[in-house]
C-alpha positions in Angstrom: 8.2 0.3 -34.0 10.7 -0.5 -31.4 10.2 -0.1 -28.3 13.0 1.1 -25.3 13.1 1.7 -21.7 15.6 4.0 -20.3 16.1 6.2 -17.7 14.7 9.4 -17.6 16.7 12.3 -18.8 15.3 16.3 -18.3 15.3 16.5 -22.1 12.7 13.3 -22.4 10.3 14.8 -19.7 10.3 18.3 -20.9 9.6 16.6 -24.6 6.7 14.6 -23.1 5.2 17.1 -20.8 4.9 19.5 -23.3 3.2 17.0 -25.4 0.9 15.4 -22.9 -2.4 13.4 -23.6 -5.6 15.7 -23.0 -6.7 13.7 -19.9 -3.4 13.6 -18.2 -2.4 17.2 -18.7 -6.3 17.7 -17.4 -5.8 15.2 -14.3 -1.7 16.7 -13.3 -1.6 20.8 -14.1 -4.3 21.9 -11.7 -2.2 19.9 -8.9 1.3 20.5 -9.3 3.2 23.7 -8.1 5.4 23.4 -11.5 3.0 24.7 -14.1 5.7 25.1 -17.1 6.5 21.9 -19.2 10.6 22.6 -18.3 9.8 23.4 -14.7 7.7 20.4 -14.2 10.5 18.3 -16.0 13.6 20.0 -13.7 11.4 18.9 -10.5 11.0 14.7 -11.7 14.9 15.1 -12.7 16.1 16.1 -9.4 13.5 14.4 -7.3 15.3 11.1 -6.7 13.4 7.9 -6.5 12.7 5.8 -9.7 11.7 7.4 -12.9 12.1 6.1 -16.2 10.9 6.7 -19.9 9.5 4.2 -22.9 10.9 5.5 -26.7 8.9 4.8 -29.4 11.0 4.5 -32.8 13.8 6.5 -30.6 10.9 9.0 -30.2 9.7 9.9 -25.9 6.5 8.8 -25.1 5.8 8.0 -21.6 7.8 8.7 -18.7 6.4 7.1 -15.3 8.1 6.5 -11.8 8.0 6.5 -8.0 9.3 9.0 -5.4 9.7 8.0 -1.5 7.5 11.4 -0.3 7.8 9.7 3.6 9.6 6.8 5.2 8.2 3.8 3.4 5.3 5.4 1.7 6.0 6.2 -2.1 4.0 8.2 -4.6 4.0 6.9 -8.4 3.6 8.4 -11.5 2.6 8.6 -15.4 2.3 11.0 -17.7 2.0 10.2 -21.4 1.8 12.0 -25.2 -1.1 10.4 -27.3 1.2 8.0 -28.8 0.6 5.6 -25.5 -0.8 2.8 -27.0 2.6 2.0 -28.8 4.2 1.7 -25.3 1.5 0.5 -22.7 2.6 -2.9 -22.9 6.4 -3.0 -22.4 5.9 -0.6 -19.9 2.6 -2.5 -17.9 5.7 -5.1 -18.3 8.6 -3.4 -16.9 6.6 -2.0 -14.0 5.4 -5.4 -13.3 8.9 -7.1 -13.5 11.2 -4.1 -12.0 9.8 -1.2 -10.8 7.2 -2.9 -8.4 9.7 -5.6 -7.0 12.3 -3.1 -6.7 9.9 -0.5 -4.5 9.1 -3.6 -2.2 12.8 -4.4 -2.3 13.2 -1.1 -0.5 11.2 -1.8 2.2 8.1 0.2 0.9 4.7 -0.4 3.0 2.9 1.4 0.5 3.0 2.9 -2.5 -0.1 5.3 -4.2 -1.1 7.1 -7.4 -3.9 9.4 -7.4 -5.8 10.0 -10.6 -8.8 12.3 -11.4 -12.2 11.5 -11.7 -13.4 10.5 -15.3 -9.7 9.3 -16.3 -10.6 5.9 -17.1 -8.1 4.7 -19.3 -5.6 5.7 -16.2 -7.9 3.9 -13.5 -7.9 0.4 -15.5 -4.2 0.4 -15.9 -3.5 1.1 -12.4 -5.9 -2.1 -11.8 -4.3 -4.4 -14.4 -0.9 -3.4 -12.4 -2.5 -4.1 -9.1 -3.5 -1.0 -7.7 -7.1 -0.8 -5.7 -8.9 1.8 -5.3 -9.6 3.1 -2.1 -10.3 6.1 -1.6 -12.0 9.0 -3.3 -11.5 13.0 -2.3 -13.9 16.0 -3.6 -13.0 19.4 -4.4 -9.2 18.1 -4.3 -7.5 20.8 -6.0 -8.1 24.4 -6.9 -10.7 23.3 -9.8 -12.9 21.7 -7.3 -12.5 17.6 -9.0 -12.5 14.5 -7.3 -9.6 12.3 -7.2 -8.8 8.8 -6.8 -5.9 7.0 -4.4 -5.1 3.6 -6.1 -2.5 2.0 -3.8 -0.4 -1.0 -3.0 0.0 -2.1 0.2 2.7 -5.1 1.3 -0.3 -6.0 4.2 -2.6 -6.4 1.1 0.0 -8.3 -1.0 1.1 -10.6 1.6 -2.6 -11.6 1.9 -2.7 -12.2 -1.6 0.2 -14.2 -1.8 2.3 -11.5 -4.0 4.8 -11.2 -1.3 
């Protein structure tokens, strides 16, 4: 199947959030103040930022992104249907070659993702694009979990030589 990256449209985030993999709709409901599909979709839409989504056969399957929630400081984002596997790797790619250099184009200091306790497949992919983890927060939300912060920082990347 082919694979496309566009950007994200309210009618490809409402399809995807109401069709989200087990883990991610487990990890993102308890936390958001937007608990309907449509609702949740309308607040990516208008948030600003960078949001995108990968198509499968012309078909949404992932829609990922990054808001600026302070001054240099962004959040990102991913949410996925079970059909992720057909897009992980254009996407790993595009993140890699656009979204990331394009965030540090801005200015950014920092960028994070937090992700839920026992949502592996989510905490390797955040380390194959970079991320490290570095912090970990109990009872974060109202069912109690712990959550992870993966992050990016430009002090951390100039050490490594990325910047």
């Amino acid at each position: 199947m082919s694979v496309e990256i566009i950007p994200a449209s309210y009618a490809d985030l409402v399809f995807i959030a109401r069709r989200m993999r087990a883990l991610d709709a487990e990890e993102i409901w308890p936390v958001v103040w937007l608990k309907k599909p449509e609702d949740f979709a309308l607040g990516i839409a208008s948030s600003g930022g960078m949001k995108f989504i990968a198509l499968s056969g012309g078909v949404p399957v992932a829609a990922w992104g990054a808001v600026e929630n302070r001054p240099a400081f962004w959040s990102v984002w991913m949410f996925a249907t079970d059909r992720w596997q057909e897009v992980a790797m254009p996407v790993t790619r595009q993140i890699r070659r656009d979204m990331m250099p394009a965030l540090i184009a801005t200015g950014a200091s920092r960028a994070d993702c937090w992700t839920m306790e026992g949502h592996d497949v989510a905490h390797r992919w955040l380390e194959v694009l970079g991320a490290r983890r570095e912090a970990s927060l109990e009872d974060y939300g109202p069912l109690r979990k712990t959550y992870h912060c993966y992050s990016w920082t430009r002090s951390r990347l100039e050490k490594e030589g990325k910047f």
